[in-house]
N, C-alpha and C positions, 0 to 999 in steps of 0.2 A: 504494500500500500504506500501512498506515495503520502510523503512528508505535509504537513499541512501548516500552511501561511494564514496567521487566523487574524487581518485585518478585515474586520468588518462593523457593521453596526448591529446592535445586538439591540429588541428590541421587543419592550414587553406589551401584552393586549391585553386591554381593557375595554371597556363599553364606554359609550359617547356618554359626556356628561346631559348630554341631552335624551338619553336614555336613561338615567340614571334610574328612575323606579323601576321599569324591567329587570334592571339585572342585581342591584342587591335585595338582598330582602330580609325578612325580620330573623330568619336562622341564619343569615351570614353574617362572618365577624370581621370587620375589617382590618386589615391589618398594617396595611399601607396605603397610601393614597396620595398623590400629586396632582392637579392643574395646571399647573404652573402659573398662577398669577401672581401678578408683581414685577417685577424688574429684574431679577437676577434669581439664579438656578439656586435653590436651598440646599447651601451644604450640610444643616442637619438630617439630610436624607439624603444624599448622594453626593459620593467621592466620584472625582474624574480619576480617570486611568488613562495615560498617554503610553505608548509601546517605544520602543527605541524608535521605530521611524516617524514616529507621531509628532503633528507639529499644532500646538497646544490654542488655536485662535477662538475655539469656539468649542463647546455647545451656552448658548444666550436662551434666556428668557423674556418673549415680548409677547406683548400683545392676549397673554394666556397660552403662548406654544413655547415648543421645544425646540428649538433650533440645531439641527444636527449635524454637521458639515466639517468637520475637522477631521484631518487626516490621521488614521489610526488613533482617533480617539472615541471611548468611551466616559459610560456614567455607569455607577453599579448604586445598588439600593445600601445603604449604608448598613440596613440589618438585614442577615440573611434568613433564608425560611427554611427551617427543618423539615425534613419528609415526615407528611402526615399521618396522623396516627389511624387505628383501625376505626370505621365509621367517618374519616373526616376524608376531606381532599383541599390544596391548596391551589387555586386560581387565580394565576397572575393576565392581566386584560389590559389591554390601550387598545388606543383609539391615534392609529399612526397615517400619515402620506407619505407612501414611497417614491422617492424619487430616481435610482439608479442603483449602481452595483453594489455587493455589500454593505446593506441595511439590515441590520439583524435585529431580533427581539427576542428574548425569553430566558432561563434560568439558566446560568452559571457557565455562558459563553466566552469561549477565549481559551481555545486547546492547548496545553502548554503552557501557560501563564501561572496556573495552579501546582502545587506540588499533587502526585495521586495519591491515594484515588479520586478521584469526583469526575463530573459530569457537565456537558452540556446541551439540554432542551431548548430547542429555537428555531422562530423562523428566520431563513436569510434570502437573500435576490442572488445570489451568486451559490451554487454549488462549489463546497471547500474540498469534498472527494472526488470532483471531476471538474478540472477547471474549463473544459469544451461547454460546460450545462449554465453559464448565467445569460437568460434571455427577458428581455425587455418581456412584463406584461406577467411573469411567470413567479411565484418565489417557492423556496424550497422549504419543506420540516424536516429537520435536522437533529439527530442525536449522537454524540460520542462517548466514550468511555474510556479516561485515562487509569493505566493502573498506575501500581508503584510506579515502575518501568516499562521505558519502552515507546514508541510511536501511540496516539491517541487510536481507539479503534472504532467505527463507523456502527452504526447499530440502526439506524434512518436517515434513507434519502426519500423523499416522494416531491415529486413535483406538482406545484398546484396552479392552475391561472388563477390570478390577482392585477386587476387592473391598476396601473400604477398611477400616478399623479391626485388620487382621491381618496380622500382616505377611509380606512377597512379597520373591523374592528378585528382586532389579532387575541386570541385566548391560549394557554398551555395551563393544562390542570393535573397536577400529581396528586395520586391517588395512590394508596397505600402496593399496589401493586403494578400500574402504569401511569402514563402519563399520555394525555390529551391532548391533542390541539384541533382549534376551530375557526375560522376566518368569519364573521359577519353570521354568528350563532351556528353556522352547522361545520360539523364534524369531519375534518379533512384526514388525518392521519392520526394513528395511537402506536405506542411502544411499548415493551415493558420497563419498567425504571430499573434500573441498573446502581443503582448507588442509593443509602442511607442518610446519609449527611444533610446539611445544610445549603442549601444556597441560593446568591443574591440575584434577584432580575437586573437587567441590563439596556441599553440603549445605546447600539452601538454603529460608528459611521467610520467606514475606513477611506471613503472617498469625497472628494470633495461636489458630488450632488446632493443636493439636499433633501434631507429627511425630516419631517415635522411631526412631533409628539403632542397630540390634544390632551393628553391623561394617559396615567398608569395608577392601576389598581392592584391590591393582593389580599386577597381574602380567603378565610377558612371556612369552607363548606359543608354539609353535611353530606352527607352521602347517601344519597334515594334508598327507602324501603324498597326492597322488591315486591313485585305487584303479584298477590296471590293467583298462583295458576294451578287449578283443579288437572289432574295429570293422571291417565291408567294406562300401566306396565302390561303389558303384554307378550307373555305367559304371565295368568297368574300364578302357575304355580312352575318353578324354574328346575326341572332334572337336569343334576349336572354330569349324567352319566349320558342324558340323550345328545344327537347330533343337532344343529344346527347353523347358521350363518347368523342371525338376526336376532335380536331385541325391540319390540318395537314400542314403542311411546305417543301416546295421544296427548295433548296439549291445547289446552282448555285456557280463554285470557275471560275478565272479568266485561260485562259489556260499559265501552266504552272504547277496545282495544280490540284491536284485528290480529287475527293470528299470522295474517298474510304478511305482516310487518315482523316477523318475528325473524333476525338474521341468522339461520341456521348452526352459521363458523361459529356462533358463542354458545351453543346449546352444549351442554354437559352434566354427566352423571356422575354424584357422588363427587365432584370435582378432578373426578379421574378419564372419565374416557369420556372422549366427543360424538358427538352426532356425526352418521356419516351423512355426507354432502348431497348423496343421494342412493334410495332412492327416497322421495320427500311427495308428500300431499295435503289435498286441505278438503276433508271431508265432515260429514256430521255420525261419526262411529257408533256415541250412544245413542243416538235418536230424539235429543233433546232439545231440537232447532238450530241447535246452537255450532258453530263449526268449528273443529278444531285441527289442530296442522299433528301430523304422520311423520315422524321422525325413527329412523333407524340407529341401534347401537349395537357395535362390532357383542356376537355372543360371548364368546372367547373370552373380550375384555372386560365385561361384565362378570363373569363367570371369577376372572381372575381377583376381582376384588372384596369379593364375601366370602364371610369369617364358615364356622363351621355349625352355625346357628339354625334351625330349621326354620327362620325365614329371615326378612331383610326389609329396614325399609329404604329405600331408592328414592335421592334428591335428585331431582332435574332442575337448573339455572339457563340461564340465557339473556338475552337483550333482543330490543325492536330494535329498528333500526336505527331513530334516535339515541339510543343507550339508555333506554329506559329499562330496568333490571326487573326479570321475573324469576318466582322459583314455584316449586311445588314438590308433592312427595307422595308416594305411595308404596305401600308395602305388597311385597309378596312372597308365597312358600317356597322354600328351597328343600330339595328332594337333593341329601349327600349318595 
């Protein structure tokens, strides 16, 4: 993997202040917050970082923005956010205009700057693991992973159109076992998190186009109940001396919720074995109007996961397509 030169701008999403009721709400805790109004950048909340080639003219505060245009240089939040805890998620949010190469936003950018281990989550307009991929119009979600030692290593690239010169609300939310991003409320790319620690959001410009920051936000979240989903296992009663290929699963949402929405990739059993991808339907099984989505699990790997108990009861999880999180359970007999 090829060496990585991490002048960029690093840069966090938030929701428009002009949204501002949409997006917090009475269970989120704020935990950071900027506008920048006033006349000059609050060094109570953000240190500048200049790199050896950085030449220190700006980032300014007028008008209520963020002025971002100094070469290899950034802003980091002065306190950093520890990965959250079980139940919670941290969502950091602005409200940024991209204007050219190396514009970055999001938690604890800057490969090599840091001793390892740690991380960085973020978007940028310049691809850092393929320098052929920064295109006008496009920006990247981005994660690395430095250890101890050694070259930083890639863990996300996805490329997203994002129309440049207007500006877009930019989100990355760490969640006890990945981490989110979302352009203007919907969901572009997820990871899993790879590091425990701490770390600060960012607003970073390695060129000298200019980049404007309306607000950055960082708040602690709750993290959604899952939406009860009525669920029948199918055998109900499982011989694990008989042959077969299949386990099959019916999946039942509450009405309000379409099971058609339901994204297959995250269905999972007992937290161990996945749904397979197909073969998948959406019929009414019990007969109670009501329709519910036909999901398969490998038998074998089912099989492999219970104990020596003469029956079992069986968690099914998943997400719509939004990420809205369901589960359900159901028991049945096992024949040793």
């Amino acid at each position: 993997m090829k060496s990585l030169n991490w002048t960029t701008i690093c840069f966090i999403t938030v929701l428009s202040v002009f949204l501002w009721p949409s997006v917090s709400s009475a269970t989120e805790s704020i935990l950071f917050f900027d506008d920048f109004t006033g006349t000059a950048l609050d060094t109570s909340r953000w240190s500048v970082f200049v790199d050896s080639n950085g030449e220190y003219n700006w980032p300014y505060v007028a008008g209520g923005l963020l002025y971002s245009q100094g070469y290899h240089t950034r802003i980091d939040s002065i306190p950093g956010f520890p990965a959250p805890e079980t139940g919670q998620s941290v969502m950091a949010r602005a409200r940024i205009r991209l204007g050219g190469d190396y514009h970055e936003f999001g938690f604890g950018v800057g490969a090599g700057e840091r001793a390892g281990p740690t991380t960085g989550y973020y978007f940028d307009t310049y691809n850092r693991f393929d320098e052929s991929m920064g295109r006008e119009d496009y920006v990247h979600a981005l994660a690395w992973f430095q250890p101890d030692s050694g070259s930083p290593v890639n863990l996300l690239d996805v490329e997203i159109p994002v129309t440049w010169y207007d500006f877009h609300e930019f989100a990355i939310e760490r969640t006890p076992s990945e981490v989110i991003y979302s352009i203007d409320g919907q969901e572009v790319a997820r990871v899993a998190d790879a590091f425990a620690g701490a770390l600060p959001v960012c607003v970073w410009n390695a060129r000298w186009d200019l980049m404007l920051t309306d607000w950055v936000e960082v708040a602690s979240v709750p993290e959604s109940a899952p939406i009860p989903a009525p669920i029948d296992i199918d055998p109900d009663t499982l011989n694990l001396k008989s042959k077969g290929k299949w386990i099959t699963c019916y999946i039942e949402l509450p009405e309000g919720y379409d099971v058609a929405e339901i994204d297959v990739s995250t269905v999972m059993l007992n937290d161990l074995v996945p749904a397979e991808s197909r073969p998948t339907g959406i019929l009414d099984h019990d007969g109670d109007g009501i329709a519910e989505l036909m999901v398969k699990f490998s038998r074998s790997g089912v099989q492999g996961i219970l104990g020596t108990a003469d029956q079992a009861e069986l968690t099914v999880t998943g997400e719509l397509a939004d990420g809205t999180p369901f589960e359900g359970a159901d028991t049945i007999r096992v024949v040793q």
